[in-house]
N, C-alpha and C positions, 0 to 999 in steps of 0.2 A: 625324671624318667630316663631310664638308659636303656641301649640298642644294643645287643649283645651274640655271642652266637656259638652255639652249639653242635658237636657232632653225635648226640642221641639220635634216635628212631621220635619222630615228634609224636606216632602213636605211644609212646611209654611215657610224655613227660608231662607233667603234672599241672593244671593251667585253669584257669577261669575258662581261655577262650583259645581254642584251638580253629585255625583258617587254613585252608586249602582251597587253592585252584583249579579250573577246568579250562579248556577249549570249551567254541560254542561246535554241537553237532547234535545230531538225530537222537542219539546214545553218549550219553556222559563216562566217558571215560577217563581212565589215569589210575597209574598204581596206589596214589594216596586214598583214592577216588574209592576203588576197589577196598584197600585194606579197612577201611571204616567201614566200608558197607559192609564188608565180613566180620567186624566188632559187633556190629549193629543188628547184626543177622538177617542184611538184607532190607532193612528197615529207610536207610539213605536213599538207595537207587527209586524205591519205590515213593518217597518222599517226593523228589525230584521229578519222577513221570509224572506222581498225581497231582503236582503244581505247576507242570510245564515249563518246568527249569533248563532252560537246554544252553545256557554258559557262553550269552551275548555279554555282553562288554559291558560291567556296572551293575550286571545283575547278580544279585545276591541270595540265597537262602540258609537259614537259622534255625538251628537244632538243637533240640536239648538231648545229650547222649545215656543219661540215667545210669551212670557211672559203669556203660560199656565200657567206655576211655578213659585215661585218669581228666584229660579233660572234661572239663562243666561241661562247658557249651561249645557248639562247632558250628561254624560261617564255611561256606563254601560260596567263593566269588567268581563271576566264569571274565574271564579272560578276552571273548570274541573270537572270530577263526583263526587259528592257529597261521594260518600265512600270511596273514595281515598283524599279528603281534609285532606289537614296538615300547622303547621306553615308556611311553606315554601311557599307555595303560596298565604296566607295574606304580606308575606313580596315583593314576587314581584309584588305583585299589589298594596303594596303601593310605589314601584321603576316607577311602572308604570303611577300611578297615579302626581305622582311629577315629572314627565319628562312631560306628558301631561298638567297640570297644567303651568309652565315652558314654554312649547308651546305658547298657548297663553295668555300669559302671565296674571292668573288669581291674583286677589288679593286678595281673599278669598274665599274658598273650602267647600263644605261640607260633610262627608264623612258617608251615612247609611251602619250601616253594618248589616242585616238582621237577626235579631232574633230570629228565626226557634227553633223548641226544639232542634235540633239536634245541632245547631252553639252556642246556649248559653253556652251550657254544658263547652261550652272552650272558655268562651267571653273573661277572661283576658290573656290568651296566643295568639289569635288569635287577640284582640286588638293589644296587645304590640308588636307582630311580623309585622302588618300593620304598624302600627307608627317607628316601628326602618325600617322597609325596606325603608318609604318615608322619614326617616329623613335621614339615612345611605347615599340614592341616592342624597342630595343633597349636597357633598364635592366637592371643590374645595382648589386645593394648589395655593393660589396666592402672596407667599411672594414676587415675583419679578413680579409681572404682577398686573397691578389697579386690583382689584378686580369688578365681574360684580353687577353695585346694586341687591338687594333683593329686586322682585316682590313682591309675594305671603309673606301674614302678618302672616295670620291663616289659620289651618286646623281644622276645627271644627268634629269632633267625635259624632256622638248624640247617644244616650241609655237610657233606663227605669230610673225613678230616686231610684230604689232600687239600681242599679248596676252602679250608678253615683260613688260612693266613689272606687269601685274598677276599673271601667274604668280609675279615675284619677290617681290611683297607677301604671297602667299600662302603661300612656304616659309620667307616671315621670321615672320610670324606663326605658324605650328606650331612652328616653331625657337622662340619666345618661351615657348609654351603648356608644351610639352618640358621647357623651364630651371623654372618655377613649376613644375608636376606632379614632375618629378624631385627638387625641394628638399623637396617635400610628402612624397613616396617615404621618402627618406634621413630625414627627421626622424621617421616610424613606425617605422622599422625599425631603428632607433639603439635597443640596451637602455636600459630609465627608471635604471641605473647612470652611463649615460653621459649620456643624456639627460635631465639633472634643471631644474628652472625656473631654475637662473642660465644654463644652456648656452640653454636660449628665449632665454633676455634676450640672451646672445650673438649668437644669430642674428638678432634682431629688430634690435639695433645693429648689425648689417653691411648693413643696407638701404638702398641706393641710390635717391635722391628721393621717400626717405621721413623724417618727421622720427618720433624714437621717444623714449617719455618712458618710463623705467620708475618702480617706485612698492616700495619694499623695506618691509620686516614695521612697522616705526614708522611710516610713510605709511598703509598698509593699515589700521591701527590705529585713526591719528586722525581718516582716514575713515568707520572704523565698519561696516568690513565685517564684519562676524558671521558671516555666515553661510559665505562664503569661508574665515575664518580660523578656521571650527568644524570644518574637514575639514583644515585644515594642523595641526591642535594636536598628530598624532600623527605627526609629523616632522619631531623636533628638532632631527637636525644638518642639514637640506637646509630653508633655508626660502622662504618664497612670494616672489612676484614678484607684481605685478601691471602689466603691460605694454600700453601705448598706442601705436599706429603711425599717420599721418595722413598723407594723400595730397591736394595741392590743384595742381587742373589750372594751366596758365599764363593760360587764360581765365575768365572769370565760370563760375561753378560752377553748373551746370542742377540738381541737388539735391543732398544731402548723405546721404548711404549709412553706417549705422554697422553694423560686423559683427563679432558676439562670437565665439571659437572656444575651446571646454573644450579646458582645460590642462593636465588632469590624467595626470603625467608618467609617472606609473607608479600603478595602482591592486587594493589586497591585497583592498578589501571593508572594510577598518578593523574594530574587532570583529565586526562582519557578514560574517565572512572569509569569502571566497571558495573553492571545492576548487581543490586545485593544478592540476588539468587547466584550470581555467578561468581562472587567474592566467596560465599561460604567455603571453601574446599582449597582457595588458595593458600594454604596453610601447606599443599602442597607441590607449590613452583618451585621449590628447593630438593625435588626428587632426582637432578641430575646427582646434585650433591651429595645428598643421602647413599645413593648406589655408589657414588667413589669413596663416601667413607666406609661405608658397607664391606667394600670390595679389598681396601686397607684393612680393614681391623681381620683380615686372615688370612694377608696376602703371606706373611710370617708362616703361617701353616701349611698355605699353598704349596711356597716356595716353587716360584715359576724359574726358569732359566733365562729369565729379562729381567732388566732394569725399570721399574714404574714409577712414573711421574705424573700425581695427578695435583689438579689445581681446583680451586673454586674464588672467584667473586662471588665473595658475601654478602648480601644490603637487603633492605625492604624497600618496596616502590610505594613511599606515601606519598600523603597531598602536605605543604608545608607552601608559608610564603616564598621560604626559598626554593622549592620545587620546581623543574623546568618544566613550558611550556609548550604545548604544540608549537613547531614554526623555531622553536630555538635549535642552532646550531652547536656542533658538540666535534672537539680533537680528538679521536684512538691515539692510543700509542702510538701507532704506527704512523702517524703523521693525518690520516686522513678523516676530512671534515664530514662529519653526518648531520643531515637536516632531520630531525626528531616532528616528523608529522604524527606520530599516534605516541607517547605515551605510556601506552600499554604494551606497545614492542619492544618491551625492555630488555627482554632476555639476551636477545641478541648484541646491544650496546654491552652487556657486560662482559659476554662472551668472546666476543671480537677483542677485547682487552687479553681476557687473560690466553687466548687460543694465539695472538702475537705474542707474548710472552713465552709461553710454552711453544712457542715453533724457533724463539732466539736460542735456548736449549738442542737444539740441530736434533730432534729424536728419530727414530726411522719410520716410525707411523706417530698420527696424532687422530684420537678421536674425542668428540663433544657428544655427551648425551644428557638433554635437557627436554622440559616440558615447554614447549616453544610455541606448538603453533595450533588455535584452536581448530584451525582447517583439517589438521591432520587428523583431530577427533571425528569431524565430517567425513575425510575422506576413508578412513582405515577403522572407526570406532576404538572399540576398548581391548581388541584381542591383537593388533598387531601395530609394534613397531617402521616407523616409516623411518626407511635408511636414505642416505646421498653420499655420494665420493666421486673425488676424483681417481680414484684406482680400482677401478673393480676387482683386481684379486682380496684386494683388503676387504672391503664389500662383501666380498662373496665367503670369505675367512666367518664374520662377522656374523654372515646370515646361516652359515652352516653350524656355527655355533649355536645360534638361537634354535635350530632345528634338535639340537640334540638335548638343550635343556625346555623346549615345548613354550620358548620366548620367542616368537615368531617376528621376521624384521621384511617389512616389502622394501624393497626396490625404490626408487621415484627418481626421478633423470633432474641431473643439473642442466635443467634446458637453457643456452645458452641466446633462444630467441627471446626470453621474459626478462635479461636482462638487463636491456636499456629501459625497462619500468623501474629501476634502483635509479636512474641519472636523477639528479635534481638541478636545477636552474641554478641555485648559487650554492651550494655544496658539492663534494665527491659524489657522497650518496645521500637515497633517502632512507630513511632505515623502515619503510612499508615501502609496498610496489600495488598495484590496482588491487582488484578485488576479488579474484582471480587467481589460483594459484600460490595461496599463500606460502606453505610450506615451502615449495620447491623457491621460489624469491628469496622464502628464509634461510634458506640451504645457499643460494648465491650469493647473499648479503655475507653468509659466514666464511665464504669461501674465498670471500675477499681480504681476511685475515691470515690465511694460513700458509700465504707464499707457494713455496713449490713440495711441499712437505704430504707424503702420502695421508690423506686426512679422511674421516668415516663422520659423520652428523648422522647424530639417532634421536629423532624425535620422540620423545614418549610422551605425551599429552596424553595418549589416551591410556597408555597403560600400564600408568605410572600410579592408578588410582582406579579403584572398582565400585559403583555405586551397589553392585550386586553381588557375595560372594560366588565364585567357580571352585568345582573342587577343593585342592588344598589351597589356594588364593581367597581369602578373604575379603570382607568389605573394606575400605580406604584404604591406606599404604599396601603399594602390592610387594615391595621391593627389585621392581623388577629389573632386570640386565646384569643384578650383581653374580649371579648363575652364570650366564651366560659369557660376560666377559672373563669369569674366573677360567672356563671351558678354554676361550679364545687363547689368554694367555698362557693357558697345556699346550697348547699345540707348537707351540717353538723349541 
């Protein structure tokens, strides 16, 4: 299915499914609004009163034109009040738009989106957010199921032909965002049987204008990763990777970007086991990862004006005789000794490796985005990203980013009175803190790896995986942050 774009009259061109837009108000207005209803002969407007359609946010109505228009059929989507419009609801109306299309089952679309002073002003943000919500909505994981054929060929876009050249920048780039988010998708939602750290290492070597260095268990070793290699000791026949991906623009590089993503491929809880309800879905604790190779495989297209370096610690956290056990002691890199009370706080021992690693590389920001902490599910649920730094401009870069691709990231404070709950008796740390507070501990735990190096921790636990579809997000792999960090790295 391709995104495409035209400078016809969308009333002249020829379609399954023709859609236009409204404002919500009293009386349904707009020129497109208008010119159908004088195809129709009045037929539209009256439609609309006698079904009290008045062009809230999401609400939809469906028309058959009886060959007024060379369009079949025509969807008119309302928008919400005009002064309250944002990206956010060009994307789910193009979610909505591709589910109805989808419906019955059109073959080709045509999609006005009405020119108004006010909606130009932000044609290519509110194109591209159209075009990624309808392309976004249409995933499907079908590695082990036929997959369903593809209806619908084309969506056709119409606009002015001065703002022809930027409308088509706009559905190349959601077309980009699409391919990362959907590789993010597919690598969550791949069982941790199928998905184990050589198949990472697989995908991270299929990377296009990216150079990728991997690092197998004797490398990892004579590095002196401890603390990494303290959560792989209990999965003997699948073993670690440890994987480096770099991205350097064709210009002088404006900063250097390093970004760690937890790897872990599949996690039981290690003797800290897990209940079986709560293992099901850990297929996806490897969603840091996912979103950095995501974020790679278009960073080539992107083409940011920085240099990217991201990392992953690869492993599974099984149970094995050789498995650590609560109460066993564990070296990082960096020299310092962690007391392993839970087990199941795995993520962070592996992270702490490779976020010292990737801070010896001297980058000018460094961020980790992992499924880390089930508190963060408690605290934030499934719609928001829990952030921490020590920089709040970086922070706030971060969160303003996820504002703009509708990935939303809170706040939480590296409170530095919950710290002395990390001391242990005979270690540096312990790698849990009380009961209390998990995230933000976890956020301090990690913060103890990364020196003096401007650093951003994004928890996604929760939304990193959807038990429910939303909009153009569907059930399991959401792929999320790979939008959002692509947005971050525009901005330099």
């Amino acid at each position: 299915m391709k995104l495409t774009t035209k400078t016809l009259n969308p009333l002249r061109l020829k379609s399954d499914l023709l859609i236009i837009c409204c404002h919500e108000g009293k009386q349904i207005k707009g020129s497109y609004i208008d010119a159908v209803d004088s195809k129709l002969k009045g037929a539209l407007k009256k439609v609309l009163k006698r079904e009290e359609f008045c062009g809230k946010r999401g609400e939809s109505k469906h028309l058959y034109t009886h060959g007024a228009i060379p369009a079949q059929d025509l969807l008119v989507v309302g928008l919400g009040d005009k002064k309250k419009l944002d990206v956010e609801a060009l994307r789910e109306c193009g979610a909505l738009v591709q589910g109805f299309a989808s419906k019955i089952k059109a073959k080709n679309i045509v999609f006005a989106l009405d020119y108004d002073k006010d909606l130009s002003t932000g044609l290519v943000a509110y194109t591209q957010a159209f075009a990624e919500g309808f392309l976004l909505s249409t995933y499907k994981f079908s590695r082990y199921i036929k997959p369903t054929k593809q209806i619908l060929k084309e969506c056709v876009i119409t606009c002015k032909e001065k703002q022809r050249t930027k409308v088509a920048k706009a559905l190349q780039q959601a077309t980009i965002l699409r391919d990362g988010t959907f590789l993010a998708r597919d690598l969550v939602n791949t069982p941790g049987g199928d998905l184990t750290p050589a198949q990472l290492v697989k995908e991270a070597r299929k990377l296009k204008g990216v150079r990728t260095r991997v690092h197998a268990l004797p490398a990892i070793k004579k590095m002196k990763m401890g603390a990494f290699l303290s959560v792989a000791l209990g999965s003997t026949k699948t073993p670690p990777y440890f994987i480096e991906m770099h991205y350097t623009p064709t210009s002088k590089a404006k900063k250097h970007i390093a970004i760690v993503g937890k790897g872990v491929t599949f996690d039981t809880g290690g003797y800290s086991l897990k209940p079986p309800k709560s293992m099901e879905t850990m297929k996806c604790d490897m969603g840091g990862a996912a979103t950095v190779i995501g974020l790679m495989s278009i960073i080539s297209k992107l083409k940011p004006k920085v240099s990217v370096s991201c990392y992953i610690a690869a492993t599974e956290n099984m149970i094995d005789g050789t498995a650590q056990r609560p109460g066993d002691v564990c070296r990082a890199m960096n020299g310092k000794t962690i007391e392993v009370l839970n087990t199941d706080a795995e993520g962070r021992l592996t992270l702490a490796d490779a976020l010292h690693y990737a801070n010896k590389k001297k980058p000018d920001y460094m961020i980790d985005i992992a499924t880390l902490t089930g508190a963060c599910v408690v605290a934030l649920g499934c719609r928001y990203t829990g952030g921490m730094s020590n920089n709040k401009d970086l922070l706030d870069k971060l969160i303003a980013s996820g504002e703009v691709q509708n990935e939303k990231i809170w706040p939480l404070p590296l409170a530095e009175e919950y710290r002395e709950e990390l001391k242990s008796p005979i270690a540096d740390l312990k790698n849990i803190a009380g009961p209390y507070a998990g995230t933000i501990t976890a956020g301090l735990f990690l913060e103890s790896f990364v020196g003096k190096t401007k650093w951003a921790h994004l928890d996604i636990a929760g939304t990193a995986w959807f038990d429910k579809p939303m909009a153009y997000v569907p059930r399991g792999g959401t792929g999320v942050m790979v939008r959002t960090l692509a947005h971050f790295l525009s901005t330099f």
